[in-house]
N, C-alpha and C positions, 0 to 999 in steps of 0.2 A: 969737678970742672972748674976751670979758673974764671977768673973775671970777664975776660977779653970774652973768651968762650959764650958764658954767658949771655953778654950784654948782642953779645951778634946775635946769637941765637935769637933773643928777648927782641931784636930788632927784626928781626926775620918773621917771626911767629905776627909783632904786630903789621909787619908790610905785608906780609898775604892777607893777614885780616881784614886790613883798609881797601887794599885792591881790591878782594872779591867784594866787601862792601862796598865800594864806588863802582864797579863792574856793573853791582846788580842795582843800584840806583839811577844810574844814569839816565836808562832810556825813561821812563816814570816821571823821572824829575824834569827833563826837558818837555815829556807831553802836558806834565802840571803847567808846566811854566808857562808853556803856549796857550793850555783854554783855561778859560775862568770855569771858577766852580759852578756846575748845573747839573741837573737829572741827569741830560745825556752822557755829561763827565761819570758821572754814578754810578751808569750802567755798563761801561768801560768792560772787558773782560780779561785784561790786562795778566791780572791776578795781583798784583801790586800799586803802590803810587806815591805821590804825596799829597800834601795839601797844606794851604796857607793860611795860616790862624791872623786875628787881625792884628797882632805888634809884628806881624811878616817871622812864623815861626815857621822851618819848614816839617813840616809830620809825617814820619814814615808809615805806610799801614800797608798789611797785606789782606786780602779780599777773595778768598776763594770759594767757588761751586756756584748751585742758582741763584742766581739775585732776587729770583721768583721765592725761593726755599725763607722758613724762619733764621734770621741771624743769631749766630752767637760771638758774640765781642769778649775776647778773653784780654784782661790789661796782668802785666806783669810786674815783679817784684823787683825791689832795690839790689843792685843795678844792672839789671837784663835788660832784655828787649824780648820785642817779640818772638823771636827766634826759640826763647823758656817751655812755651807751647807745643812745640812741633808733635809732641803724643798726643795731643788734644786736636789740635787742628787736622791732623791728620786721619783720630779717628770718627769725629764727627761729622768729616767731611766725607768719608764712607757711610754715616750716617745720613747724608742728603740734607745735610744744615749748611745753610751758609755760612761759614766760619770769617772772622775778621781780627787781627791783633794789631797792633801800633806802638811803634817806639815812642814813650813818653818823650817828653819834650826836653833837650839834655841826653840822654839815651839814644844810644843802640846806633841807627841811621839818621835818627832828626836831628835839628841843627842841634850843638852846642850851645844852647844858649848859659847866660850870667844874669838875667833874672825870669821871675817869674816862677822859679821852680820848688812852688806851693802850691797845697790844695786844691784853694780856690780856681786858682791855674790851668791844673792839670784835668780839674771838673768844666771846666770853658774851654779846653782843648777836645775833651769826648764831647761835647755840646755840636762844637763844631764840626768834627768828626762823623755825627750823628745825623745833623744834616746833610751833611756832603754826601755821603753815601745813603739818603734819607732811610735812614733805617727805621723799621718799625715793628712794634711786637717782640723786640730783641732782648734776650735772657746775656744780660753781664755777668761773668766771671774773673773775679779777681783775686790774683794771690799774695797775700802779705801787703807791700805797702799798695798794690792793685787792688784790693779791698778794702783800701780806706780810699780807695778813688771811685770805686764803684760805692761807696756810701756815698760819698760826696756827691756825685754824680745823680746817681737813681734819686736822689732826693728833691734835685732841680729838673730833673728831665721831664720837657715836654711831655704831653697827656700823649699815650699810643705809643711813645716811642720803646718801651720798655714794659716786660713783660712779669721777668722772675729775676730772682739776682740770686750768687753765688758767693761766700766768703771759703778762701780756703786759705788756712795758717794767715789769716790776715788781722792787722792790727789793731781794729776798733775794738771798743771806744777809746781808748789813749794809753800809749805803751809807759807815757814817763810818771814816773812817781810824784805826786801832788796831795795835798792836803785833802784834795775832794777823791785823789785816787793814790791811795795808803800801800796798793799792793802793786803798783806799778813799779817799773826798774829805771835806779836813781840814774841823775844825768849824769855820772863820772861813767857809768854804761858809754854813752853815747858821745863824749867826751872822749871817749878812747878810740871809738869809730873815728869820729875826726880826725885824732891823732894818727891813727893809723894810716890811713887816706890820704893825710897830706906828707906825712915820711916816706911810703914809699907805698905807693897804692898798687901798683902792680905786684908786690907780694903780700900785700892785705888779702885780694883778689885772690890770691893761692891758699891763703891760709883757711878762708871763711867756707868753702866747698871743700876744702880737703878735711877739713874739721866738722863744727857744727851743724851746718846747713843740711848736710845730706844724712845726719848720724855716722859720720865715715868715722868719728871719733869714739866711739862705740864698741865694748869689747867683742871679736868675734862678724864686726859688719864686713860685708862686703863690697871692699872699696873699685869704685870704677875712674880710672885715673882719665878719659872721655868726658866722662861728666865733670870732673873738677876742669879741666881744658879747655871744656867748653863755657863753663860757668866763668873762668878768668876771660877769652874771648870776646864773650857780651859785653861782662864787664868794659874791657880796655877800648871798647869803639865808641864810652859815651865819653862824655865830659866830666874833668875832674871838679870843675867848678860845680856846674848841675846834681851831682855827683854827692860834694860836700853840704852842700843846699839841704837834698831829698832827707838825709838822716834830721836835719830839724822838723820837715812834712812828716815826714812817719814816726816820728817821735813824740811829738810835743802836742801833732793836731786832736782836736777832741773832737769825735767822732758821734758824742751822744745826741746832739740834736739834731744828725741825720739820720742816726738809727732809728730814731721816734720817727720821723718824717716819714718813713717807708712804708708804701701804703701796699707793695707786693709781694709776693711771697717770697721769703728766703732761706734758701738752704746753709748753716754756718756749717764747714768743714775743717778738723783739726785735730792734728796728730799729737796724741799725749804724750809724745818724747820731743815733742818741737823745745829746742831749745837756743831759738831765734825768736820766737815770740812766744812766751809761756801759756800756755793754754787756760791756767786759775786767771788771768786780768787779760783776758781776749776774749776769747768765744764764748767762754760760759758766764762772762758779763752779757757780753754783746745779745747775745741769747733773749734773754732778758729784756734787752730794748726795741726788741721788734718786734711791730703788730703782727705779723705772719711768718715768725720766724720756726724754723727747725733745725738741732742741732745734732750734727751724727761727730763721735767722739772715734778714733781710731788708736786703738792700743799699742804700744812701742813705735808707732810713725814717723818719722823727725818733719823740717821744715818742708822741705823740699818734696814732698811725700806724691806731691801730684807726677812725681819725674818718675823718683825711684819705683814708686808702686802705682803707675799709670794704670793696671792694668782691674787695681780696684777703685781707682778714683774714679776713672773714667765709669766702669759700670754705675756707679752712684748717681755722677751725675747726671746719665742717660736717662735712668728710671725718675728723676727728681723734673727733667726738661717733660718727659712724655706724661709727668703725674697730672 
């Protein structure tokens, strides 16, 4: 295909993307805009919305089933959105769970933003998220760099609001190699993410689902060219700034004094062929640092394992929320 070709095409693919994101934002965004945040906003049945962090961020979140029902807040990995979810939301919302996901900040439908997009940040964006929609009793699950945000998180969360947590292919306690952590991967790793990112991020975004993330590089896998489509998708609706930010948050953050912190029970989940976050200086450290932790290990799984293999993520997790 030639260039021309290409680059319409590549223009085409991100203007239906935008439009339908702006389509499906709109109405949400202007009812946000109108009421201030209260109960009765909470109760909303909308099935979407946003909401207003206090440096005026705006935050996309979708909100489905009883609001009466237990919540479950699924936060997603570098650089999705909520949208990562859809086998989850989907099927514990036939489960009679309240299901909730939200575009990090930077990400997906929320604004763009250019600062703010660290840890600490993105843990005072679910804070706030968490009153809005006062959730309470609610089981977090987060994948990858969304489980170094549910660390962060579950560690400061108000008493009640939070139940059990869930790590799955996620980053704690800290991905980058360091003197205090010997087996972690060096920063020329992460140095090439950047690199990447800022040359031409739109085919970074192709390479990293059509490669590692999902094991599609894998002799003999079965590649689903949907899912890499839709993984660049996600991708290209956040911000490239926010975007280049995150790889320092999930990289660098150290995650151990939240781990300690965690006084409820968590499930660590992770696929022994992830080779987006190595499984030896993730989960069977992380393991290790929580008072009520449990680790289930999956054999040949890659990163992305809660997509490709929903169909035993999902029952794990069932049996882990009903234990």
């Amino acid at each position: 295909m030639s260039q021309p070709n290409t680059q319409a095409s590549r223009r085409g693919v991100m203007t239906a993307s935008l439009g339908l994101a702006a389509a499906a934002a709109a109405l949400p965004f202007a009812a946000a805009q109108a009421a201030a945040v209260s109960k009765t906003d909470a109760k909303s049945t909308t099935g979407s919305g946003f909401f207003t962090t206090r440096d005026g961020v705006q935050i996309f979140y979708k909100d489905w089933g009883p609001k009466t029902a237990q919540p479950v807040v699924f936060h997603h990995g570098w650089p999705l959105s909520a949208d990562d979810w859809d086998a989850q939301m989907l099927f514990f919302l036939a489960q009679g769970y309240r299901v909730i996901a939200h575009d990090r900040r930077g990400h997906g439908r929320s604004t763009q933003t250019d600062t703010g997009n660290e840890m600490d940040t993105y843990a005072a964006d679910v804070i706030a998220l968490a009153a809005h929609l006062d959730l309470k009793n609610a089981i977090h699950v987060g994948h990858s760099t969304g489980g170094g945000e549910v660390a962060r998180y579950v560690a400061r969360a108000e008493p009640g609001r939070v139940s059990k947590a869930v790590l799955i292919g996620a980053v704690p306690p800290i991905m980058l190699k360091t003197p205090a952590n010997p087996g972690g991967l060096p920063i020329e790793v992460f140095d090439g993410f950047r690199t990447a990112l800022a040359a031409n991020r739109a085919q970074f975004f192709r390479d990293v689902p059509a490669g590692p993330f999902f094991g599609f590089n894998r002799p003999g896998a079965k590649v689903s060219q949907g899912l890499i489509d839709n993984w660049w998708r996600q991708g290209m609706m956040g911000g490239a700034k926010a975007h280049y930010d995150c790889i320092t948050a999930f990289s660098e953050t150290d995650f151990t004094p939240d781990l300690k912190a965690i006084d409820v029970p968590v499930l660590v989940m992770h696929g022994d062929d992830d080779q987006i976050v190595p499984i030896a200086d993730s989960a069977l450290l992380a393991v290790k640092l929580l008072r009520k932790g449990q680790l289930k290990v999956y054999p040949g799984l890659p990163h992305g394992m809660a997509t490709t293999h929903a169909e035993i993520i999902n029952k794990d997790l069932l049996a882990f929320f009903k234990a």
